[in-house]
SELOGU-396507 format. One line per field, with one value per residue (C-alpha): residue number from 1; residue in one letter; chain; x negated, y negated, z negated. Coordinates in pm, whole numbers, plus 50000, padded with zeros to 5 digits. Each point is the difference from the previous one (the first is absolute). Example, Ala and Ser with C-alpha at 12.3 -4.5 7.8 and 13.67 -1.06 7.14 Angstrom:
% SELOGU-396507
resi	(1,2)
resn	(A,S)
chain	(A,A)
east	(48770,49863)
north	(50450,49656)
up	(49220,50066)
END
This chain:
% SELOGU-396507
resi	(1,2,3,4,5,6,7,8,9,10,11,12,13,14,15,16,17,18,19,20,21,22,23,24,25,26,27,28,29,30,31,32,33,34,35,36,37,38,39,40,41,42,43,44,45,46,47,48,49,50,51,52,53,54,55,56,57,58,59,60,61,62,63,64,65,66,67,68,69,70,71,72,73,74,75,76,77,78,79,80,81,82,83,84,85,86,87,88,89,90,91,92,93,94,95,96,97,98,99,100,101,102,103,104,105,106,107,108,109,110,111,112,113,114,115,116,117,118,119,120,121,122,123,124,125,126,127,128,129,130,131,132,133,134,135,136,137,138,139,140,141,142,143,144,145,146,147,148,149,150,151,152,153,154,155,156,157,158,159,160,161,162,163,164,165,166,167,168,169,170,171,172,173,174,175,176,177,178,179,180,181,182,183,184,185,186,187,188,189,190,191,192,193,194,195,196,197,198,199,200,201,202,203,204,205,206,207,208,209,210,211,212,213,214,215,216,217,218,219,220,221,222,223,224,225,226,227,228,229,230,231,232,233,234,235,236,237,238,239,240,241,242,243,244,245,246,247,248,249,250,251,252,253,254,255,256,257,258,259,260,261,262,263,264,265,266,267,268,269,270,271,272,273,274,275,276,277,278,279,280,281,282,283,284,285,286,287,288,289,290,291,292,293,294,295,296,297,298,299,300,301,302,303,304,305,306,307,308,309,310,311,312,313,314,315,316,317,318,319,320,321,322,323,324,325,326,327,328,329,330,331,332,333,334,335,336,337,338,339,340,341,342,343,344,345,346,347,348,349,350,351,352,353,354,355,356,357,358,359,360,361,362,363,364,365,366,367,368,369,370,371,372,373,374,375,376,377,378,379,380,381,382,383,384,385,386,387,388,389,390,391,392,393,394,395,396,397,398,399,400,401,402,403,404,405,406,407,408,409,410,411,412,413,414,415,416,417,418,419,420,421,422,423,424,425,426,427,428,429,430,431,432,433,434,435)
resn	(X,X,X,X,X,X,X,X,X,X,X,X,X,X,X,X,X,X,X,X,X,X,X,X,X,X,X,X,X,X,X,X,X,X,X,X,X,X,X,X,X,X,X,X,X,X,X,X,X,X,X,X,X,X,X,X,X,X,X,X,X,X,X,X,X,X,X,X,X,X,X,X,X,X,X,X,X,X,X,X,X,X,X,X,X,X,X,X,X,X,X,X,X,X,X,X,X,X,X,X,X,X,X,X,X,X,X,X,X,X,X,X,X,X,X,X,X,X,X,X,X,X,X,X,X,X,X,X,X,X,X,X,X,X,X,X,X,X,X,X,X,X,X,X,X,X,X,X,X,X,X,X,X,X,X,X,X,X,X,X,X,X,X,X,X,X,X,X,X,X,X,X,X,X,X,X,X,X,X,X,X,X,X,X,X,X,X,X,X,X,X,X,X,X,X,X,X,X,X,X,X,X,X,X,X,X,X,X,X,X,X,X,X,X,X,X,X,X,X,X,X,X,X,X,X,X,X,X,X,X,X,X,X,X,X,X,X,X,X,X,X,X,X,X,X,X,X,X,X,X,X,X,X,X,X,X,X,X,X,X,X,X,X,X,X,X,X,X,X,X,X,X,X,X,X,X,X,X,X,X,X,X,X,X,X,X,X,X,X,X,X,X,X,X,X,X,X,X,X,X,X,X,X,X,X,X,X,X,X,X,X,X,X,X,X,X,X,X,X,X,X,X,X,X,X,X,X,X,X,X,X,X,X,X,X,X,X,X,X,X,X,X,X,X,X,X,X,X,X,X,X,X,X,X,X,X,X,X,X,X,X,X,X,X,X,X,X,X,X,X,X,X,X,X,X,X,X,X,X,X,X,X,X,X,X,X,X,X,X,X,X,X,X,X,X,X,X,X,X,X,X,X,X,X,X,X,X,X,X,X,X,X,X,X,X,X,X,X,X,X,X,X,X,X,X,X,X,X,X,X,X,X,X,X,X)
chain	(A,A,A,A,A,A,A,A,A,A,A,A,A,A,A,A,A,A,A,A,A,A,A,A,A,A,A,A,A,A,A,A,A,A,A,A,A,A,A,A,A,A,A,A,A,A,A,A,A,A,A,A,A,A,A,A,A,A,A,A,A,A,A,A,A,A,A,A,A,A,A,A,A,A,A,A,A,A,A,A,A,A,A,A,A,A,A,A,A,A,A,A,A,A,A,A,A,A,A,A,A,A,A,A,A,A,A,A,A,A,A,A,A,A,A,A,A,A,A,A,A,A,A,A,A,A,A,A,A,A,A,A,A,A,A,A,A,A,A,A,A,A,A,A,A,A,A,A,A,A,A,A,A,A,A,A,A,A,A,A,A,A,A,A,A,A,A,A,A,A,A,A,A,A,A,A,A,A,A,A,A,A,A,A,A,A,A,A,A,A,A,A,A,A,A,A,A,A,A,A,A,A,A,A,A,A,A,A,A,A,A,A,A,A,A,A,A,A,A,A,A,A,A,A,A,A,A,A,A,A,A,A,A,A,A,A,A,A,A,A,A,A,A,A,A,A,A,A,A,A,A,A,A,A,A,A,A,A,A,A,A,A,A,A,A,A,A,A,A,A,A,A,A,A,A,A,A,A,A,A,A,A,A,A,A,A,A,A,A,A,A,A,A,A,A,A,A,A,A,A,A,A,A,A,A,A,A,A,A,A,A,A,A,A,A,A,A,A,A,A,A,A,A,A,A,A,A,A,A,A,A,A,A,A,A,A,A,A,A,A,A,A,A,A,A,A,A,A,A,A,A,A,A,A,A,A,A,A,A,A,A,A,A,A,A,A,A,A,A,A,A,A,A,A,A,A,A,A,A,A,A,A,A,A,A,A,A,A,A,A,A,A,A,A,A,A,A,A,A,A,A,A,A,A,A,A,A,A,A,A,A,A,A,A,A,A,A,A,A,A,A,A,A,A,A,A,A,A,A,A,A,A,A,A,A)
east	(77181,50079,49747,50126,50030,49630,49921,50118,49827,49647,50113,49757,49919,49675,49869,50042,49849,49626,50045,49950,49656,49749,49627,49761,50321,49934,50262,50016,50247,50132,49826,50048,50356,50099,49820,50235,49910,50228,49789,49689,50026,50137,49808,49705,50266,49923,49612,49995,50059,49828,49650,49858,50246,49924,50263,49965,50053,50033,50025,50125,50269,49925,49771,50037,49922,49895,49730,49933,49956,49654,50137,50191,49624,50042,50384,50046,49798,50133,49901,50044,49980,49984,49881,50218,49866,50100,49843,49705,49958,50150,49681,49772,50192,49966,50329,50042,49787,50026,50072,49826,50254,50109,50389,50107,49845,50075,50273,49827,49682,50149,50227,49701,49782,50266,50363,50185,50159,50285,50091,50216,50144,50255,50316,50358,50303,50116,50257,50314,49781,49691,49754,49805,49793,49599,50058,49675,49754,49955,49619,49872,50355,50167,49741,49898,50351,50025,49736,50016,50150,50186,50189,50119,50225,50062,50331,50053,50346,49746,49777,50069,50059,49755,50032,49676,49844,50173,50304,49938,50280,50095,49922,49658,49993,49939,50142,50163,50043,50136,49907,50125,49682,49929,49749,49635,49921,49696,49926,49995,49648,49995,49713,49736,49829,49701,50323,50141,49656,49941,50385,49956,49652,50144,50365,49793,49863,50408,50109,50370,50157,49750,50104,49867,49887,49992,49884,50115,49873,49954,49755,50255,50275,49807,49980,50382,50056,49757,50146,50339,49889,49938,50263,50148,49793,50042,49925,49845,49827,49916,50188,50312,50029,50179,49752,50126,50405,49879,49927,50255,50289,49765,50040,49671,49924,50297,49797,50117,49624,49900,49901,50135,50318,50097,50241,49902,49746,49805,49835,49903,50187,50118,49872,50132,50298,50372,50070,49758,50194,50345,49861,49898,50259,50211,49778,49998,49764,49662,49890,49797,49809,49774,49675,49788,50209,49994,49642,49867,49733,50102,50383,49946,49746,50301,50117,50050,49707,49972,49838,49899,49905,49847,49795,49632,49878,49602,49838,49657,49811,50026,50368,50057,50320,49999,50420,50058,49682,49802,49660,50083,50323,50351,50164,50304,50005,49935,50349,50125,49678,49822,50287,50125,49714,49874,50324,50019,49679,50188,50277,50070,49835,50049,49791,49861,49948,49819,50000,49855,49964,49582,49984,50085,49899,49770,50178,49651,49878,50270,49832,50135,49846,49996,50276,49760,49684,49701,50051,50325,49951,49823,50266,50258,50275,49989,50345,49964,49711,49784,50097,50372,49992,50141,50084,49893,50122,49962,50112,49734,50077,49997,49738,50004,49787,50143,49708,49723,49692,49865,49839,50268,50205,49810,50019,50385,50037,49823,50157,50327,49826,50029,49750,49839,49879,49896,49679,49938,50153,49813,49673,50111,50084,49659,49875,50197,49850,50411,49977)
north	(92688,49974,49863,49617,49979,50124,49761,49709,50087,49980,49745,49692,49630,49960,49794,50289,50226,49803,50018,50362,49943,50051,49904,50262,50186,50150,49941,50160,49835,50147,49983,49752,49917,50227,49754,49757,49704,49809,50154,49924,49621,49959,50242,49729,49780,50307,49892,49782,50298,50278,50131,50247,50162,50174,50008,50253,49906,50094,49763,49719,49854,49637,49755,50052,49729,50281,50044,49689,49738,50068,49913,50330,50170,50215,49982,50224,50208,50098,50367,50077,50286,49833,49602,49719,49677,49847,50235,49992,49605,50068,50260,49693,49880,50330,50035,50346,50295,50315,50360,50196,50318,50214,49970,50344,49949,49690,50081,50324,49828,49743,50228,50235,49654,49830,49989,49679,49828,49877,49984,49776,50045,49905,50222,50039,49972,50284,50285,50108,50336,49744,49969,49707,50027,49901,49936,49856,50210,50330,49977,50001,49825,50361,50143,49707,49906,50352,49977,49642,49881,49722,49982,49698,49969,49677,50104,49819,50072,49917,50327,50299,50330,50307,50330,50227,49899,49700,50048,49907,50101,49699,50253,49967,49591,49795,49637,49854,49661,49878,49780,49917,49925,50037,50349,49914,50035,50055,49860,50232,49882,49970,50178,49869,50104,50195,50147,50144,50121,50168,50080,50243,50160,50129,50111,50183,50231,50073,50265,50073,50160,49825,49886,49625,49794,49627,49679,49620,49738,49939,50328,50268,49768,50032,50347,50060,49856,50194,50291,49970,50239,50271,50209,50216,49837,50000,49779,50035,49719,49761,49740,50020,49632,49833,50191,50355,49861,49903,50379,50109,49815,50096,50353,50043,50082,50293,50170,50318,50152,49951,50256,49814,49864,50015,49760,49759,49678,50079,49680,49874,49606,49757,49698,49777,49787,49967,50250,50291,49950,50030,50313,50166,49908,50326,50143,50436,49992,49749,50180,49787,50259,49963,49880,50310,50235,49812,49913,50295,50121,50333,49943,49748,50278,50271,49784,50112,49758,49729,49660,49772,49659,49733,49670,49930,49706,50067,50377,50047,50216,50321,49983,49800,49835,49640,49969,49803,49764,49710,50120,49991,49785,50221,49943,50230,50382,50311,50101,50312,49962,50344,50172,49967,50027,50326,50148,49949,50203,50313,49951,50288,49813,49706,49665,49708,49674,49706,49698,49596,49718,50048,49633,49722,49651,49906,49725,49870,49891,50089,50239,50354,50266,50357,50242,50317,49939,50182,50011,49840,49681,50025,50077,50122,50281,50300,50116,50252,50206,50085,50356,49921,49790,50181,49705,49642,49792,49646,49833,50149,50399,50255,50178,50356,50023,50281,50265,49817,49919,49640,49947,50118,49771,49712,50017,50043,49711,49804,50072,49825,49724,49680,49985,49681,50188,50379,49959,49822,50284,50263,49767,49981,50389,50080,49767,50181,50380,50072,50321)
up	(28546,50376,50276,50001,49631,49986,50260,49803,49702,50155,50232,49876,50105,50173,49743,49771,50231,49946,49652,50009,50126,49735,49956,50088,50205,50336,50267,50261,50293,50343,50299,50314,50087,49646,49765,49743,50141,49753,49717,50155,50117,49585,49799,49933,49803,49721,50030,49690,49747,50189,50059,50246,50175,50297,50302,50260,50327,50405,50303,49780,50193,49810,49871,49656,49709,49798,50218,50161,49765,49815,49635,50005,49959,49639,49986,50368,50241,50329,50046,50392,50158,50346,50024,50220,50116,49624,49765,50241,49875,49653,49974,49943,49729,49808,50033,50179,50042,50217,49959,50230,50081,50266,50045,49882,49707,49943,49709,49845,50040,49713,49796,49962,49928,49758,50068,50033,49717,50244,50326,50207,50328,50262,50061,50135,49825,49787,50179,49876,49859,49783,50289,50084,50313,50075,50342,50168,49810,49815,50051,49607,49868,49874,49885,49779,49915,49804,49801,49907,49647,50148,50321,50115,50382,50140,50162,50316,50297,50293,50025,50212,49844,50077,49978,49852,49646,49975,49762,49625,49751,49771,49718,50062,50007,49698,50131,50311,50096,50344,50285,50398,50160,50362,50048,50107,50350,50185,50335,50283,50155,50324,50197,50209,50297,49795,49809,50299,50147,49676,49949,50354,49913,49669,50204,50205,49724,49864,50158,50030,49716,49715,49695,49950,49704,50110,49737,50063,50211,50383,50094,49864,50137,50336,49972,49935,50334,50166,49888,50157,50255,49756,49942,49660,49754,49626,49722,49660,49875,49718,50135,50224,50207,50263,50315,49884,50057,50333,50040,49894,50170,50328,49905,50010,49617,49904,49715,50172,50070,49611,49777,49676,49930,50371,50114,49791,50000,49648,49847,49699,50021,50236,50078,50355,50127,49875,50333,49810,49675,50188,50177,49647,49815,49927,50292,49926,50276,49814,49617,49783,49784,49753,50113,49806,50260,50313,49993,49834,50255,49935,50078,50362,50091,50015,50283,50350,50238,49670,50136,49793,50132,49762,50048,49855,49950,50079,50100,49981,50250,49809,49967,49648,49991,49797,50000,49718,49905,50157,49841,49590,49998,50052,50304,49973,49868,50128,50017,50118,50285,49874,49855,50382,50184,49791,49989,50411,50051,49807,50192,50336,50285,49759,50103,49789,50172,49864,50212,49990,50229,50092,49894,49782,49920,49747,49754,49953,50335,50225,50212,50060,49801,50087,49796,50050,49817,49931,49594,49817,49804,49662,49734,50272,49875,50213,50050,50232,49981,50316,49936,50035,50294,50365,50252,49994,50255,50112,50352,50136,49972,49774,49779,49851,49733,49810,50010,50144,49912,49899,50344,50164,49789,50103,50322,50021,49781,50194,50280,49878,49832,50165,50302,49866,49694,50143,50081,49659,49808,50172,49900,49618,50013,50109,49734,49706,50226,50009,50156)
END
């Protein structure tokens, strides 16, 4: 039987598609930009003749019914490895529940636990030689798409294809059904002033010839455009978005300096504007790898000058990075934040970089509220150990912490804290004898 005659065996209606969903089945879907999105918005229609089935999730890119409406309690739990603004309200309901991970491990972390029942993902359309591609993401999806039982690919024209881990053979797929929808996008947020002031403290500390790892949001976009100074930088990263095409049309990041896979931009997926799915579509130069390579600790540490720069959500004066909790409810996910920041620190003159705004406003009475405190909140997930924490910066300067002691530690903390608050740290340190 030849590729297209395969193809239109498998090929199946949606609607069929959910009726391969079983009770007490775990999915497993793609991540981001990658997940089926037609699958997800429908696969509650199924609820009526299921029971506990667990879906496994990351950065939803929707507000599922599946999740969100509190009668789907018993029939389907949303199992995410990272939490959105939705699943952080569909939590109440009992709806969702979190599973604490570092990235790299994310996939072996749940074959070795219990491998999925099925898994369902977004993809290209076949080649002429029986390849579908994964495009956005190869972060967990491969991995997890070989050992499940089922494989299900919502086939849709509009995605870019990658190279790296991304091809899938249709051998190795179960069902296909097809779609045209338009590919998520994500915002490029712009950056304020305390962006930019924190965006040229951590610049400072890349030195030419690095190799960067950059998240999402309006501090690492800051940073990308401090950094057009810089000159022969690499990438490998978790995520590859729109700040790093910036760099490279610039000619500032040529990937010509790296130790691995040089001349190319190494991530994990893709998540950004129509213009960063135009520049990584059939792009030799970007590799989306599996996520248990790229953010091995072991593997970003064999590169030349790594950085890693993440955000925190709350430090306490002995270093403890809170990155993904507001006390006990789950903010986020730790992400690739230790896998990078670790993996930085083994890394040939390698740098890890952790960096906040010193203050934010508290929802209750509207008054700021200091970012560096003198203990985390009760119930807070530390995602980022004191013992793995280098550089913390703020718009007030930079800290080294790496190899100091707790006095010393409290004293450079303080010194980037927000002035109102200093003196009232240094009081509560003395109070806890922090030294």
């Amino acid at each position: 039987m030849n590729y297209n005659e395969q193809y239109k065996k498998k090929l199946i209606a949606l609607s069929e598609a959910l009726q391969k969903v079983e009770s007490n089945m775990d999915v497993v879907a793609g991540l981001a930009a990658m997940e089926p999105l037609d699958f997800m918005a429908r696969i509650h229609e199924v609820k009526d003749r299921v029971e506990n089935v667990r879906i496994f999730t990351c950065l939803n890119m929707g507000d599922y019914e599946f999740f969100r409406n509190p009668e789907m309690a018993g029939h389907f739990i949303n199992a995410a490895w990272f939490y959105t603004p939705p699943l952080r309200k569909a939590h109440e309901f009992g709806t969702t529940n979190f599973v604490p991970n570092h990235l790299h491990r994310s996939a072996t972390d749940r074959i070795n636990t219990k491998a999925p029942k099925m898994f369902v993902g977004t993809a290209t359309p076949m080649d002429k030689h029986g390849y579908f591609n994964l495009s956005l993401s190869a972060t967990y999806e491969k991995l997890l798409l070989e050992t499940a039982d089922i494989v299900i690919l919502e086939i849709d024209p509009n995605y870019p294809r990658t190279f790296g881990d991304t091809n899938v053979h249709i051998s190795d797929v179960n069902f296909v059904y097809e779609t045209a929808r338009a590919i998520p996008v994500f915002p490029y947020a712009p950056s304020t002033d305390k962006d930019k002031m924190i965006g040229n403290y951590i610049a400072e500390l890349v030195e030419d010839g690095s190799t960067i790892q950059l998240g999402i949001g309006g501090i690492p976009n800051a940073v990308a455009g401090a950094l057009m100074h810089k000159k022969e930088l690499g990438v490998h990263t978790e995520l590859f978005n729109d700040g790093m095409i910036d760099l490279i049309e610039a000619g500032v990041i040529t990937n010509s300096r790296k130790t691995l896979h040089r001349g190319i931009s190494v991530a994990t997926m893709a998540l950004g504007s129509e213009k960063l799915y135009d520049f990584i579509d059939q792009n030799p130069g970007v590799a989306i790898m599996n996520g248990n390579y790229v953010n091995d600790p072991y593997v970003i540490g064999q590169n030349y000058k790594q950085v890693s720069i993440n955000t925190t959500l709350e430090i306490d004066l002995t270093g403890q990075c809170c990155s993904e909790s507001l006390g006990s409810k789950q903010f986020s996910g730790t992400g690739g934040q230790a896998d990078t920041a670790i993996g930085a620190q083994r890394s040939v003159g390698g740098k890890s970089i952790i960096a906040l705004y010193s203050t934010a406003v508290d929802k209750a009475t509207g008054n700021p509220i200091s970012k560096i405190v003198p203990t985390l909140k009760l119930g807070a997930a530390v995602s980022l150990s004191r013992n793995d924490v280098e550089y913390v910066v703020t718009e007030y300067g930079v800290a080294r912490l790496k190899g100091k002691t707790i006095k010393e530690r409290v004293n450079d903390l303080c010194s980037i804290a927000h002035p109102d608050f200093r003196e009232e740290l240094k009081n509560e340190a003395k109070k806890l004898m922090l030294w």
